[in-house]
N, C-alpha and C positions, 0 to 999 in steps of 0.2 A: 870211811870204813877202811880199817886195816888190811895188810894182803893176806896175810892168815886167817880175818874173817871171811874174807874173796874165795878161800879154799875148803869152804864148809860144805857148800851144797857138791863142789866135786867129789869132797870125800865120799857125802853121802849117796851118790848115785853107785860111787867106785865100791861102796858098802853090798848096798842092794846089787850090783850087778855079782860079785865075790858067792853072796848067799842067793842065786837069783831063784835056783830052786824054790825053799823059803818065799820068794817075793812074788813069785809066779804064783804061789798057792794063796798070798795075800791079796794080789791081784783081782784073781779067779772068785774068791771068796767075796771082794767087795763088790765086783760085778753080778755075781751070784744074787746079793742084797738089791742091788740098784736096779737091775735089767728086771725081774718080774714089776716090781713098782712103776718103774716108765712105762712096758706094754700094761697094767694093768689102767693107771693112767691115761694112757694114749686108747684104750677102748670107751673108759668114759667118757673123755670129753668126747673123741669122734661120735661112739652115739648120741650121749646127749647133742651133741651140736648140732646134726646131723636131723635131730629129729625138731630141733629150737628151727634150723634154717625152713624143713619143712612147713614149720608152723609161719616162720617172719614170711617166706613168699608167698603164700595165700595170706592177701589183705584180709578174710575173709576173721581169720584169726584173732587180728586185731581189733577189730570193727566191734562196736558197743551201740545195738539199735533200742530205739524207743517202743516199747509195746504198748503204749497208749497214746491219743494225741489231745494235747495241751496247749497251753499258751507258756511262747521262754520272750522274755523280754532280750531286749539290747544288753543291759546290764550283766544280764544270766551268762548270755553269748561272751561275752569282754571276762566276766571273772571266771569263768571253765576255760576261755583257752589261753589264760595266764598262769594256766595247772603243766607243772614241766613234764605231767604225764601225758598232755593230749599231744599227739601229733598230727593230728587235721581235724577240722570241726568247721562245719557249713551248714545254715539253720535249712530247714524243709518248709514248706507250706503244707496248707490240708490236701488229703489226699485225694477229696474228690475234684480238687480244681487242679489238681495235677495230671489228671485225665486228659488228650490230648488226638486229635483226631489226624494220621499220616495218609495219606495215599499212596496206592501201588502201583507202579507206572504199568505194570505190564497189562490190568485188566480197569484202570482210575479207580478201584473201590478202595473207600477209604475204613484203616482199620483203626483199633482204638490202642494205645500205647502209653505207659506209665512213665512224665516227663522228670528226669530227675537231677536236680544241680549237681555240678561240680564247678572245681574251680583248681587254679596251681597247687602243686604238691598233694594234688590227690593221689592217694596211695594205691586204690584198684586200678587205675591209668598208667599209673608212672610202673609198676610191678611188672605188669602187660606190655611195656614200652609203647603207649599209645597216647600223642600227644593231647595236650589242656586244649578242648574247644575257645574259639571265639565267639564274640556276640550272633556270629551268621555261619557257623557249622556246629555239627553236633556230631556224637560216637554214637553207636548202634551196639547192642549186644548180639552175639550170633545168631540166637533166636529171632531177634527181631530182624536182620536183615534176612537170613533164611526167608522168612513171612514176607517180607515187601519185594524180595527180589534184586536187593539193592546192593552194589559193590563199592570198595572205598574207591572216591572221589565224589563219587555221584551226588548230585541233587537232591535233596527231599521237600518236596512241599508239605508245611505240616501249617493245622488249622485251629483257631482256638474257637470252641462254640456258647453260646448262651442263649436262652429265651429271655425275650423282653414283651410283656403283653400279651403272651401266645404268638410272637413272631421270632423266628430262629435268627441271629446275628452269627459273623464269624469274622475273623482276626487271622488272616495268611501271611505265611513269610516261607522262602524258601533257603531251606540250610544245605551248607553241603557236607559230605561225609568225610569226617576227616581220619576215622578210627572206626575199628569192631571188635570189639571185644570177644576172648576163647569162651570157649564154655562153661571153662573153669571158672570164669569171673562170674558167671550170672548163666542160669537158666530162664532166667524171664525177659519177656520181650520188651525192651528198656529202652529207649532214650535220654543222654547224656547230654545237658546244655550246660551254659553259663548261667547263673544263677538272678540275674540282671533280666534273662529271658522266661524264666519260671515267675520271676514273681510277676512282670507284665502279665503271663498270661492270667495267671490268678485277679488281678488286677481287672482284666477285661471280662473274664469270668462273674467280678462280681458288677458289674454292668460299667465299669469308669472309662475312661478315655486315656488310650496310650497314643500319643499323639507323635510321640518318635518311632510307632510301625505305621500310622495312620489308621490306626482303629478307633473308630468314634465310639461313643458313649457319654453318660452323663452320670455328675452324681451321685450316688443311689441314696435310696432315703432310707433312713432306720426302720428296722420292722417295730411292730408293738409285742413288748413282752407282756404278759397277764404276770400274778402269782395266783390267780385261778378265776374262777368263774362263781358270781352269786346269785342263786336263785330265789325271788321270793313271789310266793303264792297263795293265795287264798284259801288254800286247803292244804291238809298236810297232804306230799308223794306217796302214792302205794310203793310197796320194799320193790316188786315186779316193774313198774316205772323210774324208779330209782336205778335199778340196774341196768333197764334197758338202755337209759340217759349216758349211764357209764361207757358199755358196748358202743351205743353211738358216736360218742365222743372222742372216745380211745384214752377219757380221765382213768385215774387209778380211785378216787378215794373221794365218798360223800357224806357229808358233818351235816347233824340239824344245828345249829345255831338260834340263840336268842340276842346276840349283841351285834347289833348292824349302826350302831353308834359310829365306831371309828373308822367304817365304809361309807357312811349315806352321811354324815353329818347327824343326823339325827336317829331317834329308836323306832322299831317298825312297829305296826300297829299290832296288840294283841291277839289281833284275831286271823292274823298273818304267819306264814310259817317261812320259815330260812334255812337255805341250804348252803354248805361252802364245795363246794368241786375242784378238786385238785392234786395234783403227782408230788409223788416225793420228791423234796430236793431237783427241781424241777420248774421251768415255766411254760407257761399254756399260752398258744398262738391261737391268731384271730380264726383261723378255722378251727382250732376247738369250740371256740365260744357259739358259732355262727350253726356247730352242728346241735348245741346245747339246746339253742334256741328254737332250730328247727322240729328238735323230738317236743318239744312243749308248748309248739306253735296251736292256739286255741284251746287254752287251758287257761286265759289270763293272767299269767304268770309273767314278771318282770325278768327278764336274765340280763346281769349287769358280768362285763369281765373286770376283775378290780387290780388293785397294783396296791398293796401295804401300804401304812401310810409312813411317810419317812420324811426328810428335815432338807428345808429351802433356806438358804440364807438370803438377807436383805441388811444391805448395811451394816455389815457385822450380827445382827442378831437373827438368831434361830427360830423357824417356827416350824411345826407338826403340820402335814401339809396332807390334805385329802385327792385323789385323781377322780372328778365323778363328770360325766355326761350325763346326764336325766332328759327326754324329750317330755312336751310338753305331756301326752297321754299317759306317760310312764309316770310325772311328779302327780296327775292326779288320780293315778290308782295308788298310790302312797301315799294320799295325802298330804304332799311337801309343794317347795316350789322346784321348779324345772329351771334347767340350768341356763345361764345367760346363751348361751355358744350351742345352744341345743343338744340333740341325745347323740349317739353312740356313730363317727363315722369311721369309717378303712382308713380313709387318711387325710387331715387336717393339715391344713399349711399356712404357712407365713402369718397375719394376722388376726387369724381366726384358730391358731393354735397356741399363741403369745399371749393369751388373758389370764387374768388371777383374781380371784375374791378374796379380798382382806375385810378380815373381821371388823365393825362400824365402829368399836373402841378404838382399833391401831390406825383405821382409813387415815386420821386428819396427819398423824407423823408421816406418812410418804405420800410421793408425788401422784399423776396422772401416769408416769410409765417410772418403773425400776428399774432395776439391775439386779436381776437373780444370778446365786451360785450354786451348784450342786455337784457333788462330790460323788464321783461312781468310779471306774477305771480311771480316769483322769478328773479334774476339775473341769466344768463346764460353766461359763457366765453365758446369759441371754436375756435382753431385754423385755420384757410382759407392759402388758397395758392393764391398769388397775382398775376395780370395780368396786363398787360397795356389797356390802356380804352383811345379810341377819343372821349367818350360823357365827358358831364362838371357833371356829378350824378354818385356816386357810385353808382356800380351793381353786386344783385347778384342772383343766380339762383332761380326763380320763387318755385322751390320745399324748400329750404333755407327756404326762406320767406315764405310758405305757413305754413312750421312748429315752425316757429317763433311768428307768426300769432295764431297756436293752442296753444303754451305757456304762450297768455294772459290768457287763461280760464281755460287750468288744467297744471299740474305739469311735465314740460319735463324737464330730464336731460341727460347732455353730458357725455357719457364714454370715457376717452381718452384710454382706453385698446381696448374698439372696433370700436374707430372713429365712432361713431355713436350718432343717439340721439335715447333716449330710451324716454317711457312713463312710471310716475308714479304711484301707484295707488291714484286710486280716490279721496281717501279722504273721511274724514266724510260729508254725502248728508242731515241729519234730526238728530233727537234727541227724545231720550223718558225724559219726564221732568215731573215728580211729585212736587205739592209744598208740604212744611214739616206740613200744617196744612190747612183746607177747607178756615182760613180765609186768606192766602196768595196766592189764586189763582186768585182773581181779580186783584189786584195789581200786580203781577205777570205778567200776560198778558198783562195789558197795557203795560207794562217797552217793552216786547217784544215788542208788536205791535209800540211803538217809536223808536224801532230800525231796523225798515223796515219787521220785519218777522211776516207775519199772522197767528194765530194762533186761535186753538179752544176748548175750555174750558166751565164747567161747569159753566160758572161767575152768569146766571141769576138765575138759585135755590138757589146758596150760597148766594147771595146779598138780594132774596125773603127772606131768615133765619134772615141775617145781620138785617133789615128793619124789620122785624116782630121782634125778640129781642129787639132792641133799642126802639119799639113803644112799647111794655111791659116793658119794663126797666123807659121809663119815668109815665107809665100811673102808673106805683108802687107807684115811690118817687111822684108824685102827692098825690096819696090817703094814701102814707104813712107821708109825712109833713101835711096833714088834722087831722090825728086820731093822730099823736103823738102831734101836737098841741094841738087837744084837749086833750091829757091823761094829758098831763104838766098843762093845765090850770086846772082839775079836782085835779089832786094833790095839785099845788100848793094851790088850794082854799079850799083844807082837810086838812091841816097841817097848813096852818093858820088858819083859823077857831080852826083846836083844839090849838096851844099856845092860843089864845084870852078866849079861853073856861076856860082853864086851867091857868090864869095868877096868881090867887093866890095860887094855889099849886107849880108852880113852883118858885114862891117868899118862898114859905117857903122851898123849897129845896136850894136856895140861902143863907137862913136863916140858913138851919142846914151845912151850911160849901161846895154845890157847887158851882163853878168857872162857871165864864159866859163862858168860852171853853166850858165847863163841857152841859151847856141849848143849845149852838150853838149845839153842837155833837144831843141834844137829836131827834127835829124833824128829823135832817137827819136821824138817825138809823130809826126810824119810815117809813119813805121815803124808805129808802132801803129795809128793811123789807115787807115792803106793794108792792115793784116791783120785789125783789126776790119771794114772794108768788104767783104775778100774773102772772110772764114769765112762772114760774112752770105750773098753771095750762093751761095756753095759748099753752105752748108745750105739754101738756095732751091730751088737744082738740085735738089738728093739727094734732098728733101720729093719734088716732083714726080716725079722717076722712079723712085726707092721707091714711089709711089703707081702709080703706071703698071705695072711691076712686079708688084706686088702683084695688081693685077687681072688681068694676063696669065694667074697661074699660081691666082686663085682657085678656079678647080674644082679644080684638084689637092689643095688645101689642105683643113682641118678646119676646123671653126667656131672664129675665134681664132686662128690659126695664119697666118704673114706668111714670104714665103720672104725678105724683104728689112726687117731691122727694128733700129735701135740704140736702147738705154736713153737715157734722159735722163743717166746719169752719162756714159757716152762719147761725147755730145755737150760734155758742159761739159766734159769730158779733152780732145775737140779746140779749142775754142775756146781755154780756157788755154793748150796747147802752142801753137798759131798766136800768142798774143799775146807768149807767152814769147821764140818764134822771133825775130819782128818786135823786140823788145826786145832783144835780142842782138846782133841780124842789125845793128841800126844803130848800136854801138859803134864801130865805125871808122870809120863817116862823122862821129858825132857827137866824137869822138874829133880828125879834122882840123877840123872846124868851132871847136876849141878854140883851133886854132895860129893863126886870123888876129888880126889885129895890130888898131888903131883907124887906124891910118897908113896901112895901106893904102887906106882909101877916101879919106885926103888926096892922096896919092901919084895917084891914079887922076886926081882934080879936078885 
């Protein structure tokens, strides 16, 4: 760069200082523009932000509950929290094995307390500044320590219960307090573990053995599921017996029927009547049946509980499979035969649950014992002892089928160590689900609520924020494309105006040896100079009644909280765009300042 171009921007301050009048009014005027826009600015973000922080410090905001309980697999859990919107997500158990018995040191009675996982980065803990429990402490909510009397550090003896045969069992561990939660966090009397400790109890709940607290248990066996109850009797039910049957039962719904084919194997006598008893969408346990029986006890009537008939594999091939028990009195008031394995028990085990009737056609293709598969919640194979069968339908013992039945809805599996089938645990029943930020919680729930699971969430204050933001955000850049319009056209019509002012002074600077780059450069520096002076004092103003501001409304306000406040980056966003502006803006002045001639300031002389 030449010394003559080195002496442009001096000229041009030595310009503006000469007319400072003039430049003082251009100053005033750009600041004029700038300063409402930053405090109007600096009010939106502070409140909105102000009201965003509100919502980000109560977890309560973020948090997306379940309002029904369900079964979520492993897989469910793995693909929701690889959503960049969840920021914590921990599965729940059912809510009644979550129930959990504390004692109260000061009087030993013991009270009842809702047990609820956590784990690291839980967001109601970590908000609260209240450390992540271990395997052997827990957090208290205020409520709940109020009620036991208990202070942090302290002990808790907490007890898991269950009946087994009409005898109460229970499962002790003593935690200690590591945390309590305000009240803000929770109104209800809460317990806070590790989640390793919920499902134990659950676990012990449903009778199993947690052998790393030393709580014994076995087992459990599967219950029997019905798909209803069938009655058949020698005379048709009065409508008055019919209903009573219902009341007594707590059934919803009673069918005459004529086709008891695809239940008995065979068709029932004409001179027999048939009833189906059954709920909607719905299966009937063995005390439905047991009360069926008892309203119809000395009426000669058969009541059988049955289980649809559904598909056994053997060897790769498919057969239609019937669940029937018949005692021997029951096959001859029906006139059939009674079944190998005899009538209807509670509960059948190991060998005497393992039998099968294969039709006398298919007998001679398979062995003396099988390998059956059955396909419910999971696949299930188990060995059966084969029988010869005069019906043309696989058959096999009503209690079989009853627990194969229960395998569509929860997790049975086969032990071949104890021929037996056992029940799983449960499973995950709900979910605690934070999203990572207040604006991912509308979104969020819909996604759920598309995927069948109801849920309830704070959406309508966060979306009141969303909508109050976006309607300040436009009502901005409205009034900010008005005022910077007009600063641009104010500018632009200062800086030409002075080259036109000045055409023969700047001919004679052409004259003493500068380059038309050299007059292009000059308004701009003017321009710049004149929006560097004005953002300056434009953020002078804002500082001072953002300040003033600020203290008007600080009682309203929280410790930290500014109704009036811009980040340092949208300070430097408006600073660049004002210099941008002003660099623009004086293209056309610098622009004619290119067309004068050196002649002209001969011409002038």
């Amino acid at each position: 760069m030449s010394r003559v171009t080195n002496i442009v921007p001096g000229l041009a301050v030595a310009d503006l200082k000469h007319e400072w009048i003039l430049s003082l009014c251009l100053i005033i005027a750009i600041a004029a523009v700038i300063a409402p826009l930053l405090l109007m600015m600096g009010l939106k973000y502070g409140t909105i932000q102000t009201l965003r922080e509100r919502l980000v410090e109560d977890p309560a905001y973020r948090e997306i509950r379940p309002l029904q309980t369900q079964e979520y697999t492993q897989s469910w859990f793995q693909k929701l929290k690889s959503d960049a919107a969840v920021g914590f997500l921990l599965p729940t158990i059912l809510p009644a094995s979550s129930i959990i018995q504390v004692l109260r040191p000061a009087d030993s009675k013991r009270l009842l307390l809702d047990l609820i996982p956590t784990a690291a980065e839980d967001p109601l803990l970590i908000m609260n500044k209240i450390p992540i429990p271990a395997d052997n402490e827990a957090v208290l909510t205020l409520a709940a320590a109020e009620q036991l009397g208990i202070q942090l550090g302290d002990n808790l003896n907490v007890r898991a219960t269950r009946s087994r045969k009409g005898k109460a069992e229970y499962g002790e561990m003593t935690l200690r307090i590591v945390g309590i939660l305000p009240a803000a966090a929770s109104v209800l009397p809460r317990i806070y573990t590790a989640l390793n400790l919920v499902m134990d109890v659950e676990r012990f709940k449903e009778g199993m053995a947690v052998s790393s607290r030393g709580w014994k248990g076995k087992l459990p066996v599967p219950y029997a599921s019905y798909d209803g109850v069938l009655v058949l009797t020698p005379s048709p039910l009065p409508p008055i017996l019919r209903n009573a049957v219902l009341i007594e039962s707590g059934l919803a719904d009673i069918e005459e029927t004529k086709h008891t084919l695809e239940l008995l194997g065979n068709e029932l006598a004409e001179s027999w009547s048939a009833y189906i008893l059954s709920v909607p969408r719905g299966t009937i346990t063995h005390a439905s049946y047991k009360a069926v029986k008892r309203k119809l006890r000395g009426r000669g009537s058969v009541v059988l509980p049955f289980v649809k008939p559904f598909e056994l594999q053997i060897k790769g091939q498919k057969f239609n499979t019937i669940g029937l028990s018949l005692s021997t009195r029951q096959a001859e008031l029906l006139h059939t035969q009674a079944s190998p394995w005899g009538g209807i028990k509670r509960q059948r085990q190991g060998e005497d649950l393992l039998q099968m009737l294969l039709p006398a056609a298919i007998m001679n293709n398979f062995a003396h014992n099988v390998e059956v598969t059955y396909t419910g919640k999971q696949t299930l194979s188990f060995p059966v002892k084969v029988i010869k069968n005069s019906h043309e339908q696989l058959i096999i013992p009503l209690e079989l089928a009853a627990i194969l039945r229960t395998s569509n809805s929860r997790l049975v599996e086969f032990s071949i160590q104890n021929n037996n089938f056992h029940m799983q645990q449960a499973g995950f029943r709900g979910f605690r689900l934070y999203a990572k930020s207040i604006d991912d919680v509308p979104a969020l729930s819909r996604s759920l609520e598309r995927q069948g699971i109801p849920v309830n969430a704070e959406t309508d204050s966060i979306e009141r924020i969303q909508i109050l933001e976006r309607g300040l955000t436009q009502l901005f850049w409205l009034i900010a494309v008005l005022g910077i319009g007009g600063g641009i056209a104010v500018l632009i019509a200062s800086l030409y105006a002075s080259v036109e002012r000045k055409r023969k002074e700047l001919a004679m600077l052409r004259l003493i040896g500068l380059s038309r780059r050299d007059l292009f450069s000059f308004p701009v520096y003017e321009g710049i100079i004149l929006a560097g002076a004005g953002i300056t004092m434009a953020l002078t103003g804002y500082y001072v009644l953002a300040a003033i501001i600020n203290q008007v409304f600080a009682d309203e306000m929280g410790l930290g909280e500014q109704i009036c406040s811009l980040p340092l980056s949208y300070v430097a966003q408006a600073v660049i765009i004002t210099l941008l502006v002003a660099f623009f803006s004086a293209f056309l002045a610098a622009w004619k300042a290119t067309l004068i001639e050196p002649a002209e300031a001969i011409r002038e002389e």
